[in-house]
N, C-alpha and C positions, 0 to 999 in steps of 0.2 A: 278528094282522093286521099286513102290514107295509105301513110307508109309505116311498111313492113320492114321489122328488124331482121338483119342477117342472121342466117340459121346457123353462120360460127360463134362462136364464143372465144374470147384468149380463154387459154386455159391459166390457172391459176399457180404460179410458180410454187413450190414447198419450197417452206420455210427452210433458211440452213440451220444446222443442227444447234443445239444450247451447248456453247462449249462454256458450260459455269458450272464444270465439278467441284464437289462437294470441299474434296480432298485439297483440292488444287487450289482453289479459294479459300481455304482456310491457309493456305499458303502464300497467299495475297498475290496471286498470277490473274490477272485480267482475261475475260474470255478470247483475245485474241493470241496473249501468251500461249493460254491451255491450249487451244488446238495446235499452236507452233510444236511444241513440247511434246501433244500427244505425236505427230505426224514425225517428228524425230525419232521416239520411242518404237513408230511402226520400224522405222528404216534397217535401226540399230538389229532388229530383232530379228530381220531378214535376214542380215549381213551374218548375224551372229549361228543364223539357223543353217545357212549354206557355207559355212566354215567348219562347222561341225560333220555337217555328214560330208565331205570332202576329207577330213581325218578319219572318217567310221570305213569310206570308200577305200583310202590307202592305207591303212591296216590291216583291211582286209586282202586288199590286195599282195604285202608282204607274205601273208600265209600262203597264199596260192600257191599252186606246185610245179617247182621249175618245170618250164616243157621241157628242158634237156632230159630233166629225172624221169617225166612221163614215157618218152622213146616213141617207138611205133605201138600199135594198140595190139594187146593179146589176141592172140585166136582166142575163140571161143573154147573155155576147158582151163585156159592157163590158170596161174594162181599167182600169187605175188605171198610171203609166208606174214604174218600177222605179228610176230613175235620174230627177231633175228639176233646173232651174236657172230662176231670172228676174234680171229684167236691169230697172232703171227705165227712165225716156224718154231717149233721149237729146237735148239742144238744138235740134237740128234742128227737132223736131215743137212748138216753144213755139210757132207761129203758130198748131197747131189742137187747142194744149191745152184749147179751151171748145168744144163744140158750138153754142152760141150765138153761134159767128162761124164755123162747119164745119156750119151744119145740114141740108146738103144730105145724103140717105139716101144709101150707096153700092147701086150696082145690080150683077146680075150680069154683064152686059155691060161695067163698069168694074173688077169684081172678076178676071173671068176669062177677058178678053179672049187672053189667050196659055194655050194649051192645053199650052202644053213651057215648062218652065223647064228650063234649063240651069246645072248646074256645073261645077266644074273636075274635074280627071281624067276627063274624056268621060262625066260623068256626068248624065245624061236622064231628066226626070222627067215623063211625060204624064198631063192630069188626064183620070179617068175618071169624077167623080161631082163633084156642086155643088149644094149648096141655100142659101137665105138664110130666115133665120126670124126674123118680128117679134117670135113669143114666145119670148125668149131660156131661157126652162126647158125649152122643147124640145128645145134642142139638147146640155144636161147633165144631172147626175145627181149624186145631192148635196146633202138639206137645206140643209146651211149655205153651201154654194156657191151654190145657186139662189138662198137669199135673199139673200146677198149682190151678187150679178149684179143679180137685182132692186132692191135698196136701191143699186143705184151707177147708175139710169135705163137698165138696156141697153135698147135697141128693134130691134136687130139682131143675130143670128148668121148669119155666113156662115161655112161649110163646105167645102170641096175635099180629096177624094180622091187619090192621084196613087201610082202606080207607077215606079218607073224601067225604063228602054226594055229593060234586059236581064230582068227580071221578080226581080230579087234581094230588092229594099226595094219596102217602101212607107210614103206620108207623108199625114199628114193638115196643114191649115191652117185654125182656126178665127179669126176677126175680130169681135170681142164691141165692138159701139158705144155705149160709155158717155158718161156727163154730162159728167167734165170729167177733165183730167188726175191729179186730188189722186186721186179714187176708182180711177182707172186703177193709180196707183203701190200703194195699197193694194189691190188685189185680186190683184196680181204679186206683192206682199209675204207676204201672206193664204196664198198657194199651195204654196208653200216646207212648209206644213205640212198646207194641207189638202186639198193633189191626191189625198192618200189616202184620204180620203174624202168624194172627189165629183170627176169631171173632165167632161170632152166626151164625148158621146155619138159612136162611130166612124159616119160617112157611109158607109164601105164598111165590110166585117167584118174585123180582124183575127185572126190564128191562135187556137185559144183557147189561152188561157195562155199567149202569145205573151212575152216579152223584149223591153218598147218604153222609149224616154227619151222624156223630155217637156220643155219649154221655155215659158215666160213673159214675153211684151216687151210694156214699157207704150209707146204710139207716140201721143205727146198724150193724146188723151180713148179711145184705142181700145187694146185689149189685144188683142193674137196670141198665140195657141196651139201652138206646134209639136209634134208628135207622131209620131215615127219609129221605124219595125219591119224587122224582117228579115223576108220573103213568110213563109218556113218558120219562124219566131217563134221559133228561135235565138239565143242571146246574142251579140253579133258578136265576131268573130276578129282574128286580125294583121291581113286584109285589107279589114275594114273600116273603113268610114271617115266614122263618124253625122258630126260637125264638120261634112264639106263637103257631108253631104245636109242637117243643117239649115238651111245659106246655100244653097242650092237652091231647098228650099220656102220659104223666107224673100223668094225674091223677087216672091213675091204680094203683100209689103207695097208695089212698084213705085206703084201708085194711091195713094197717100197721101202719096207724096213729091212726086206731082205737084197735089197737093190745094196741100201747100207752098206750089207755085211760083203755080200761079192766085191766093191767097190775099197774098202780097208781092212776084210780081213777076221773082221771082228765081230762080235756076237753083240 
């Protein structure tokens, strides 16, 4: 009878690898050294690899943008302005820095009684749209804007619309009537950071995605809004010229300078 070898086989182990680098051994490290050395060198490199992007993660993460700044999410239409600036009270308005001596409400009929304001270089602006709202959250957008609108006593938002007469721009002017002037300079101040998120609701629709600058002026107890765009929501060019459209819309602050003069007398 003859016997038959089994149809397995051991298989054949591979070889462990040649740890006799070149480098390494002219360095007089024994092949059991080098692999010590290499297998440190993996570890290091991990360690060193996940420490790095653990600084790339929270740097990044610094930038991120406060949720408080974000607020509640725009309607669809809103805008945030690209470009902003405020400006505190200037002297003039210390007669009607308290509404407690200014508590007369403005009406629309005092607000927008001139339907054209005019600037320089022939520049024509006609209002086309106006509202005044008691509830000043209706007129923005913006958690921490609204409350703080809120926490500063607004009881007015007025609004105005306006185009200029060749149809290039358009401007808005909001007039938020708050408590007293301290809260007016802080909500100018406040904006600088957190127009981004949260500003005025547009009375008319800008382009969407439009290219607009924004503006902040504390005028005693009451803060103006200014907000200017190109019609076709284009970044403006050599020829234009936002500067003199915002002293433009700026002269609907005209009523409160005249509040001044009833209030001391004086011109």
């Amino acid at each position: 009878m003859t016997v038959t070898r089994g149809s397995t086989r051991k298989r054949r182990r591979t070889p462990p690898p040649d740890w006799n680098l070149p480098i390494l051994t002219d360095w007089g490290l024994k092949p059991a050294q080098q692999r010590l050395l290499v297998i440190i060198a993996s570890v290091a490199a991990v360690l060193i690899a996940a420490v790095t992007l653990t600084a790339v993660v929270s740097a990044l993460g610094t930038d991120a943008p406060d949720p408080d700044l974000r607020g509640a999410s725009p309607v669809i239409g809103d805008l945030r302005p690209e470009k902003f600036e405020g400006w505190p009270s200037p002297k003039v308005f210390e007669p009607i820095a308290d509404r407690a001596k200014d508590g007369k409400p403005f009406t629309e009929k005092e607000l927008f009684a001139h339907r054209t304001l005019v600037g320089q270089r022939k520049l024509t602006l006609k209002l086309t749209e106006k509202t005044i709202d008691t509830d000043c959250a209706s007129a923005l957008w913006g958690d921490k804007l609204v409350r703080q609108v809120s926490e500063a006593g607004c009881t007015q938002a007025a609004r105005a619309g306006y185009t200029s007469a060749d149809g290039r721009y358009q401007a808005q002017f909001t007039l938020l009537n708050l408590s007293d002037s301290k809260v007016a300079g802080e909500l100018v101040e406040s904006l600088k950071s957190l127009h981004r998120g949260g500003w005025v609701r547009p009375v008319t629709a800008f382009p969407p995605e439009a290219y607009t600058e924004g503006g902040a002026y504390a005028l005693g107890h009451y803060v103006a809004l200014v907000w200017l765009s190109r019609t076709d929501g284009a970044e403006p060019g050599a020829g234009d010229d936002f500067s003199n459209l915002a002293l433009a819309v700026r002269a609907a602050e005209k009523p409160l300078y005249k509040r001044v003069v009833a209030l001391t007398g004086t011109s």
